[in-house]
LUMMI-769983 format. One line per field, with one value per residue (C-alpha): x, z, y; residue number from 1. Coordinates in Angstrom, 1 decimal. Each point is the difference from the previous one (the first is absolute). Example, Ala and Ser with C-alpha at 12.3 -4.5 7.8 and 13.67 -1.06 7.14 Angstrom:
BEGIN
X <- 12.3|1.4
Z <- 7.8|-0.7
Y <- -4.5|3.4
i <- 1|2
END
This chain:
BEGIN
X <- -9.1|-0.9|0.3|-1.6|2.1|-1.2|0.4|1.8|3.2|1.9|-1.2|2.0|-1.6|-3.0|0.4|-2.8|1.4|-2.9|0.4|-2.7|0.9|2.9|2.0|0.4|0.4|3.0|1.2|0.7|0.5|2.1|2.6|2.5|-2.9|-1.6|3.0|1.4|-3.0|-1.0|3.4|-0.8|-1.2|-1.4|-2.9|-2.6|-1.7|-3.6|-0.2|-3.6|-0.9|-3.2|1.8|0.5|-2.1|1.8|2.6|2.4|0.8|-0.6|3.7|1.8|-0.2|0.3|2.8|0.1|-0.3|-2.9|-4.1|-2.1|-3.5|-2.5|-1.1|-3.1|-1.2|1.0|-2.9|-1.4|-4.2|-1.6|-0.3|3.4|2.0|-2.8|1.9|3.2|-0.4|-1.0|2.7|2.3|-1.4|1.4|3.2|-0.3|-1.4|3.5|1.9|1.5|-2.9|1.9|0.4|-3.7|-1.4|1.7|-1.5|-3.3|-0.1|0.9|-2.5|-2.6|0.8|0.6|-1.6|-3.2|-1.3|2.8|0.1|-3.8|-0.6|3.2|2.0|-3.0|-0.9|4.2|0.2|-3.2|1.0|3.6|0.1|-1.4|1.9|1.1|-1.9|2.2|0.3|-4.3|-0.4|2.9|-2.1|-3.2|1.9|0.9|-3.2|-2.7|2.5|1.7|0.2|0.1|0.7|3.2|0.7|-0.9|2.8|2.2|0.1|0.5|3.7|1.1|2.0|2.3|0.9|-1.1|1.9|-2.1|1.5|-1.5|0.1|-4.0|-0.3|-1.8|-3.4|0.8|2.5|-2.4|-2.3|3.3|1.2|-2.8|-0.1|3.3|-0.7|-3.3|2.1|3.2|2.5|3.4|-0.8|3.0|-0.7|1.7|-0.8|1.0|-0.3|1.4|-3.7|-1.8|0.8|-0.5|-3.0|-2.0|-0.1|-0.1|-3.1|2.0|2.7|3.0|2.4|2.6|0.2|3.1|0.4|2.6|1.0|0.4|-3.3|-2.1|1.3|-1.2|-3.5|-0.2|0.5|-2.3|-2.8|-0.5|2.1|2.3|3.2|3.6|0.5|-3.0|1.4|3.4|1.2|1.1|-0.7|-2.2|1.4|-1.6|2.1|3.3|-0.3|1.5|3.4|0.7|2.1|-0.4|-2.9|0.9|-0.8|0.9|-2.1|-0.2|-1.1|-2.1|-1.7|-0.3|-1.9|-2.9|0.4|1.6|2.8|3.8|0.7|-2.9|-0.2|-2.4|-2.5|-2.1|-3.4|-1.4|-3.3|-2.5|-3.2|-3.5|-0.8|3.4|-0.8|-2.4|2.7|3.0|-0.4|0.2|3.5|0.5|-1.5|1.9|3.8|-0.9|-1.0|3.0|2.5|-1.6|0.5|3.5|-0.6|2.0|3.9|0.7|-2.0|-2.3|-2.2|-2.5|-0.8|-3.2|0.0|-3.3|-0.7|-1.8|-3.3|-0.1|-2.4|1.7|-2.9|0.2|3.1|-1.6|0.8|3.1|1.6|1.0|1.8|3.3|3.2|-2.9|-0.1|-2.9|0.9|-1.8|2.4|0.1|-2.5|-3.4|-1.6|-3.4|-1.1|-0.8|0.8|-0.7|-0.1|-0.6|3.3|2.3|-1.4|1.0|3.6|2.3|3.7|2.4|3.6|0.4|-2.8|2.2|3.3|-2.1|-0.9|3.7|1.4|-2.5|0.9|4.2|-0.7|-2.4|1.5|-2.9|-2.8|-3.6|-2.6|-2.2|1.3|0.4|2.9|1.5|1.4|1.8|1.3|0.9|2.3|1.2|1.7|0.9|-3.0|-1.3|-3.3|-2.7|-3.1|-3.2|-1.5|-3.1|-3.5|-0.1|-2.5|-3.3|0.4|-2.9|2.2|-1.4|3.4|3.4|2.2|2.9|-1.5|1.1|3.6|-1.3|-0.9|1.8|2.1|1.2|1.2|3.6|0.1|-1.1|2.0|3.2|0.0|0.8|-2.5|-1.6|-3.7|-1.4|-3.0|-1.2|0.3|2.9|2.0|-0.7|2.1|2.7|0.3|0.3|2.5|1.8|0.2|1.2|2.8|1.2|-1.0|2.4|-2.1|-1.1|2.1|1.2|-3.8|-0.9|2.7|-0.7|-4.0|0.4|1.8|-2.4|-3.0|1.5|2.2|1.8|2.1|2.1|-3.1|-0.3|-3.2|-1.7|2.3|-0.6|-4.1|0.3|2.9|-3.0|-2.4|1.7|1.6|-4.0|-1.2|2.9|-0.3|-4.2|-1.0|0.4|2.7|-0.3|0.6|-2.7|-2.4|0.8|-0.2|-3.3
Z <- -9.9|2.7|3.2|3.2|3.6|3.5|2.2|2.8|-0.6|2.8|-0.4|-1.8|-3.7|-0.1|-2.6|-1.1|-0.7|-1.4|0.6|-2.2|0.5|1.3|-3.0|1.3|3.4|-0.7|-2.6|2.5|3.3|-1.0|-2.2|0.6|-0.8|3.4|1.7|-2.6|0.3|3.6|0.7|-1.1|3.2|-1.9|-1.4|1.9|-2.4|0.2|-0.9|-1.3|-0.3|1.0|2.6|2.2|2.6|0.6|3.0|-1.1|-3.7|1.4|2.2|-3.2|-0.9|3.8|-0.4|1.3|-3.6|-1.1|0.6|-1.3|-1.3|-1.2|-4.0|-0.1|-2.9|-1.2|-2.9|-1.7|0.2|-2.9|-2.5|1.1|-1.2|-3.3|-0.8|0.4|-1.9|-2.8|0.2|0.0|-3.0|-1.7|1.2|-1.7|-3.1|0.2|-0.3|-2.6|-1.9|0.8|3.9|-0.2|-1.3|2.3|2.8|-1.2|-0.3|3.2|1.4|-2.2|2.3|3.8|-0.2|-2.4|0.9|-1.0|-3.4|-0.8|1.6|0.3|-2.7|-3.1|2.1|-0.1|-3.4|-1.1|2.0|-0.8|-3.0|1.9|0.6|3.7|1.1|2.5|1.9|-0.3|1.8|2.5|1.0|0.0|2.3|2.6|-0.6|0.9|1.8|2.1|3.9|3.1|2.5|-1.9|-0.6|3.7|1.3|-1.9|0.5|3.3|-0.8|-0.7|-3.1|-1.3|-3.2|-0.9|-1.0|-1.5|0.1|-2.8|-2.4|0.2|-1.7|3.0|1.1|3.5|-1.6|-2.3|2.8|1.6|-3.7|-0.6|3.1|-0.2|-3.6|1.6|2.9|-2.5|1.7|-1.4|-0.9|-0.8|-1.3|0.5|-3.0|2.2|-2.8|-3.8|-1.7|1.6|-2.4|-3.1|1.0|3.1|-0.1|2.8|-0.9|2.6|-1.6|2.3|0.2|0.1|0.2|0.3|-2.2|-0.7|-3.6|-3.1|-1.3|2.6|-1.3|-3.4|1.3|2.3|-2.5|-3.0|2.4|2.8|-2.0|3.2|-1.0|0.3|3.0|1.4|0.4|2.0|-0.7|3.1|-0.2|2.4|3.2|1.2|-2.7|2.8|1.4|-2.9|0.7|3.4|-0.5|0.5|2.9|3.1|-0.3|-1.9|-2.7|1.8|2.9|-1.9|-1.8|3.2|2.0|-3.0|0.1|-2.8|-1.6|0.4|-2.8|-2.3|-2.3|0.8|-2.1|0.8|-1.5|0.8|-0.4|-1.5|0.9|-1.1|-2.1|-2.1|-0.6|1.5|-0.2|2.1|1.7|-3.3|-0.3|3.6|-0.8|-3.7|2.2|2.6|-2.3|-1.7|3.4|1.2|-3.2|-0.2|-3.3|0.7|-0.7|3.5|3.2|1.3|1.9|-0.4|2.3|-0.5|1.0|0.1|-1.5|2.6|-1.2|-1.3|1.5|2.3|-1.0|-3.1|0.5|2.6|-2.4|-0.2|3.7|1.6|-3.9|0.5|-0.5|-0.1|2.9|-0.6|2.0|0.5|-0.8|3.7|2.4|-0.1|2.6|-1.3|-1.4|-3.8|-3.3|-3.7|-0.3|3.4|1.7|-1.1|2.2|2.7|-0.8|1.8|-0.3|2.9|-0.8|0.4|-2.5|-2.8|0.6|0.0|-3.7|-0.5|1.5|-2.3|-3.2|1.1|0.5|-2.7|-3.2|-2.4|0.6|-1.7|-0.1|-2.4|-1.0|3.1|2.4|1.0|-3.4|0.8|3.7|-1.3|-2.7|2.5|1.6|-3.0|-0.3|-2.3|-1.0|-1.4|-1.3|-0.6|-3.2|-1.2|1.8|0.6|-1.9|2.0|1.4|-0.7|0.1|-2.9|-0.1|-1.1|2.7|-2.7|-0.8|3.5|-2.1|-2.1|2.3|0.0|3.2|-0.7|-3.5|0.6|2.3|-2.9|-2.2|2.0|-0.5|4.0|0.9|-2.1|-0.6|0.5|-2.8|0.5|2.5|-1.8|-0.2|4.0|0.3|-2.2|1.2|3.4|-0.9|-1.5|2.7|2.4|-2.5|-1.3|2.8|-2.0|-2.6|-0.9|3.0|-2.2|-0.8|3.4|1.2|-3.0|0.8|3.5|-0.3|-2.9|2.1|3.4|-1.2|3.2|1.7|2.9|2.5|0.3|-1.9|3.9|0.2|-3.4|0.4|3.5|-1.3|-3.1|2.9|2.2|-3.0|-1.2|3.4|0.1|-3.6|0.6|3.7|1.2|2.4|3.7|-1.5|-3.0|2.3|2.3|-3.1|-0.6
Y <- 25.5|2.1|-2.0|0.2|1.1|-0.6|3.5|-2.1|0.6|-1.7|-3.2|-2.8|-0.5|-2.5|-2.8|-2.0|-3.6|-2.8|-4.0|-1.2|-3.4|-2.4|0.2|3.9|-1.0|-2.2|2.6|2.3|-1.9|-3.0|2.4|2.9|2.9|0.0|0.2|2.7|2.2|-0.1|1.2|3.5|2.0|2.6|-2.5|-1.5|-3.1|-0.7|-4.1|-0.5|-3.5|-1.5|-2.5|3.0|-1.4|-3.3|0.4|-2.0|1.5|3.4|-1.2|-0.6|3.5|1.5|2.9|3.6|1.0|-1.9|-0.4|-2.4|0.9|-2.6|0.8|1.8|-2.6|-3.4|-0.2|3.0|-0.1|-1.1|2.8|1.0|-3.2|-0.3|3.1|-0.6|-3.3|1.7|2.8|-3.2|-1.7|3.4|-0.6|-3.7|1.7|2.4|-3.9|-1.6|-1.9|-2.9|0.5|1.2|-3.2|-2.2|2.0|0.1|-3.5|-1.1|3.0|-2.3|-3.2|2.1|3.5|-0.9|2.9|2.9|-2.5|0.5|3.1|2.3|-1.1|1.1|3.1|0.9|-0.9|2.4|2.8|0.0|2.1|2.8|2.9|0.5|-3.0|-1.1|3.4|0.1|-3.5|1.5|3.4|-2.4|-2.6|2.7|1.8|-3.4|-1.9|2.9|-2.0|2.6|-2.5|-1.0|3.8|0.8|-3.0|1.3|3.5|-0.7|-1.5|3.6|-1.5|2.0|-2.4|-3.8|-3.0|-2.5|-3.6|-1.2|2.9|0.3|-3.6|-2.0|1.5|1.1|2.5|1.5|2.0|1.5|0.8|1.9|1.7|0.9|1.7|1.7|1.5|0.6|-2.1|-1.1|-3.5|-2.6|-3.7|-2.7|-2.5|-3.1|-2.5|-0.5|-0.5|2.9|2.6|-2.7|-1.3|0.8|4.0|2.7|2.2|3.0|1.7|0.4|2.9|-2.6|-3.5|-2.7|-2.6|-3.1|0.4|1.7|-2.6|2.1|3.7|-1.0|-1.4|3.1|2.5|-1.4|-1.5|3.0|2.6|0.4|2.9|-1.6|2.0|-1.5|-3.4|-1.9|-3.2|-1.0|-4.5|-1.8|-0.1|-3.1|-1.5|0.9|-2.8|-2.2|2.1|-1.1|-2.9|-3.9|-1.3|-0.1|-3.8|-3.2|-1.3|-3.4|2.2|2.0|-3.3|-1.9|2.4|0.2|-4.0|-0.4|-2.5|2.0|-2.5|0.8|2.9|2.9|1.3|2.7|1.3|3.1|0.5|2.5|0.8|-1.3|3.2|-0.7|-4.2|-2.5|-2.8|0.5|-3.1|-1.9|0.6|-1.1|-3.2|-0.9|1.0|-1.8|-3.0|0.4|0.3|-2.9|-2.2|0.9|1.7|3.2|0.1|0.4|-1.2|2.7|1.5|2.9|2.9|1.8|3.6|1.3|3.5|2.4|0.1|-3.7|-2.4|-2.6|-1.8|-0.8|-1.9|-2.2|-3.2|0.6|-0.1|-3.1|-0.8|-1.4|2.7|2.4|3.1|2.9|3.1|3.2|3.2|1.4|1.2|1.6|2.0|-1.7|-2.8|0.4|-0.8|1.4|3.7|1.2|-2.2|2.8|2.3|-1.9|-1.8|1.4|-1.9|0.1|0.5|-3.8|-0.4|2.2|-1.5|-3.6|0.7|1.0|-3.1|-1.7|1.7|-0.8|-3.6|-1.2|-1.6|1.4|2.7|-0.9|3.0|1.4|3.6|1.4|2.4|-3.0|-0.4|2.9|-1.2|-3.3|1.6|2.1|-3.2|-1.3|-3.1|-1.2|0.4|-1.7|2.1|-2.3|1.3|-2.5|-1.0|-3.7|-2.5|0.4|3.0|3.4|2.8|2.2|1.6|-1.9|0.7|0.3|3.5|1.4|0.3|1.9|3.1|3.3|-0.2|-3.9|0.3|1.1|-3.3|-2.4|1.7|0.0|-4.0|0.5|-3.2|-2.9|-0.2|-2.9|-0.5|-3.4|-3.2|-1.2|3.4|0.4|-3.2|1.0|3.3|-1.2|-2.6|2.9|1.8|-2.6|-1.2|3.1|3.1|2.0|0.5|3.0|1.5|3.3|0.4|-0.1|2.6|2.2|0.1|0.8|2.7|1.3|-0.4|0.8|2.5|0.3|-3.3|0.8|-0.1|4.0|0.4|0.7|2.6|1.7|-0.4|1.8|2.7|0.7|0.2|2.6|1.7|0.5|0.6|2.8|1.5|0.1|0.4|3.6|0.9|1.5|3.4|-0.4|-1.0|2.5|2.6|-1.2
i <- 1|2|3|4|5|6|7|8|9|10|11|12|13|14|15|16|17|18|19|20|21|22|23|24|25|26|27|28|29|30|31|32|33|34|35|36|37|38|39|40|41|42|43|44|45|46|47|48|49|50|51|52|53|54|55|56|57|58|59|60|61|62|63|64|65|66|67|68|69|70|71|72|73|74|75|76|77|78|79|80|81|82|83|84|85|86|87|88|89|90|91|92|93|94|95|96|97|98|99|100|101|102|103|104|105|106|107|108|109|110|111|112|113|114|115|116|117|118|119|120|121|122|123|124|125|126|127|128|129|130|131|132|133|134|135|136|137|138|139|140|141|142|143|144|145|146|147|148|149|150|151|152|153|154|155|156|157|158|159|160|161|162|163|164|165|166|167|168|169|170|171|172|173|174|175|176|177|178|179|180|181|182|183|184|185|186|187|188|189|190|191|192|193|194|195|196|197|198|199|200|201|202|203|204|205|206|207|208|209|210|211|212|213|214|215|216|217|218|219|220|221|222|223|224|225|226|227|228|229|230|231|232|233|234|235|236|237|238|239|240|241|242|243|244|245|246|247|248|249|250|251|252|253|254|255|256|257|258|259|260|261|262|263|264|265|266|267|268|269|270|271|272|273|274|275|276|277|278|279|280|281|282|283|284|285|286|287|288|289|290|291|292|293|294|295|296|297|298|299|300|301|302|303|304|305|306|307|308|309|310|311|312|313|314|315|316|317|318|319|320|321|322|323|324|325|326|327|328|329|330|331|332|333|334|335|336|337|338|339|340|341|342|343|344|345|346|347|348|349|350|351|352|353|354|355|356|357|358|359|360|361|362|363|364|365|366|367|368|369|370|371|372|373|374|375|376|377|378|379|380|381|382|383|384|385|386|387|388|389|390|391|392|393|394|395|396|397|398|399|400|401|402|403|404|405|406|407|408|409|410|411|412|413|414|415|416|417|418|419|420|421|422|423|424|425|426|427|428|429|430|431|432|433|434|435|436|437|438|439|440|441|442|443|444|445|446|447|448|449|450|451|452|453|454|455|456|457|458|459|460|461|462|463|464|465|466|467|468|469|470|471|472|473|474|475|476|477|478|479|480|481|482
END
């Protein structure tokens, strides 16, 4: 590919660098890769995130190296994102039938509308040759934005880096400009099930990923080259390498007000659009702590997902051995889909959920990352796999095990699912008797998934940064040439 070169040829190179969301912020900011890559003074980074405006996170990123730009979009318009819905029911189409069903059923219950509308439209269309790159020309042709081109021509990029890999929204309009003005575009594919089951719609020219799982999905699903891809681990996963807390566990427990002398178990939560009844299994532990029905005396905290509603567990504070926490702060207040926009962890926040991970005696969550963070401590863990009597959820949760990306986890035999009221007790009595359990499992699946354990995957994720930036952006002289 042909790329594009700016004709000022003094001027350090101009790098393009999107925060959709506070998962990216923390990503970068609260790991080794913003130090790592600011310290190049040939490369000036262009932070795009849509928090730009606010003083205080515009300080966290304050360096001679660095500008912060607010994102030119955080929602595509209407026809824009009916679009790209359908372009990523085709990617669902492109799963495994099984992985595909699951998905469609839980779009049935949250996204009614992609279920009735996209889904049959993807399905009809997608025995048509070259669909895909049809609905692409026609998304740029209708939906083509000149304020978002204008904003960010005037950036002067010279390459972008987007931090999720083109999977949230407010990556896909600088994606897409980036291929309109034929920039050097790197992803970063920040989380395990991106690939599997969400879908970037924007080729890269490269993109990051954390294990050999993610080649496989990379090359069948987006038909990325070998060359095209480095497995370089997530390096917000360094943080598990950095030794034992800095405090005691009766320290740690008495500052949340807890019991040193009780066991800690901790559930982390999903949100609403994955299950309607988190706060069920709040209720039946916390039953069961306070009738003395566990092996060991207990208490549960509750860490609330970031885009779960506080709300919903409103019955459930004030229960005895029971705290409910939020995961760290938020520059606004919201909750379901938008609150991701605005989370933004301090370094305290990250090494909280560290210390939390270190010092619980079992892990509860339902098929989530923190499977993997638990096993990276060596914790057990405690999938919940069954709906509880009463409950609407048209999907059974105990299909989310069943999805591309979480597979090699259920199959490791690395944590115990828990498939009914009963089997929740006796798992968790397993894993307060017997933590060893299962340890081999849980070393052997960490490094599978994480590929990398010595907390250096920051390092490796900026070194396949600058090594791209270096093979694809054109030099002093080329520019000079041109």
């Amino acid at each position: 590919m042909a790329y594009a070169v700016r004709p000022d040829t003094a001027a350090p190179l101009r790098v393009a660098y999107t925060l959709p969301d506070g998962q990216q912020v923390a990503a970068l900011l609260r790991t080794d890769l913003f130090r790592t890559l600011t310290s190049r003074p040939d490369i000036r980074w262009l932070l795009l995130t849509h928090l730009a405006d606010e003083p205080e996170f515009r300080r966290q990123f304050e360096h001679p190296h660095v500008e912060v730009h607010r994102l030119p979009r955080l929602v595509p318009p209407f026809v824009d994102r009916q679009i790209e819905f359908l372009r990523r029911e085709f990617i669902h189409h492109r799963l495994d039938p099984e992985t595909g069903r699951i998905l469609h059923q839980r779009a049935r219950a949250v996204e009614p509308k992609r279920y009735w509308v996209h889904r049959p439209l993807a399905k009809l269309l997608a025995w048509l040759p070259g669909i895909d790159s049809a609905l692409a020309w026609l998304q740029d042709f209708l939906t083509r934005d000149r304020s978002v081109e204008k904003t960010l021509d005037a950036l002067h990029a010279d390459a972008v880096v987007l931090g999720s890999g083109a999977v949230k929204f407010p990556d896909v309009a600088v994606a897409r400009f980036a291929r309109l003005r034929k920039l050097p575009l790197f992803g970063i594919i920040h989380s395990w099930d991106n690939l599997a089951i969400k879908g970037p719609t924007v080729k890269c020219d490269h993109i990051a990923v954390w294990n050999r799982h993610m080649v496989q999905h990379a090359q069948q699903l987006f038909h990325y080259r070998p060359e095209q891809i480095t497995v370089t681990g997530p390096g917000h996963f360094d943080v598990y390498g950095r030794g034992k807390p800095q405090m005691s566990r009766a320290e740690f427990l008495t500052a949340l007000g807890f019991d040193p002398q009780r066991r800690l178990l901790t559930y982390t939560t999903m949100p609403p659009m994955s299950l309607n009844f988190s706060a069920h299994f709040v209720r039946q532990i916390a039953e069961w702590i306070s009738r003395d029905e566990l092996a060991k005396p207990c208490q549960l905290l509750v860490r609330l997902h970031p885009q779960d509603n506080p709300e919903l567990y409103a019955s459930c504070r004030g229960m005895p051995h029971v705290v409910i926490e939020t995961p760290g702060r938020f520059r606004a207040p919201a909750h379901w889909r938008q609150a991701i926009y605005y989370y933004d962890p301090t370094d305290a926040d990250v090494q909280h959920l560290r210390d939390t991970l270190w010092f619980s005696d079992a892990i509860l969550n339902l098929g989530s990352t923190i499977t993997l963070e638990a096993a990276a401590l060596d914790r057990p863990v405690v999938n919940l796999a069954y709906n509880p009597p009463g409950t609407n959820w048209p999907v059974s949760i105990a299909e989310y095990y069943r999805l591309t990306h979480y597979r090699p986890v259920t199959e490791s035999g690395a944590v115990r699912l828990a498939t009914s009221p009963e089997d929740l007790k006796d798992a968790l009595n397993e894993a307060l008797l017997h933590p060893e359990r299962r340890r081999a499992e849980r070393r052997a699946l960490y490094a599978d998934l994480v590929t990398f354990t010595d907390g250096r995957c920051a390092h490796r994720l900026a070194d396949a940064i600058l090594g791209f930036l270096g093979r694809c952006a054109p030099t002093n002289a080329a520019r000079r040439a041109a």
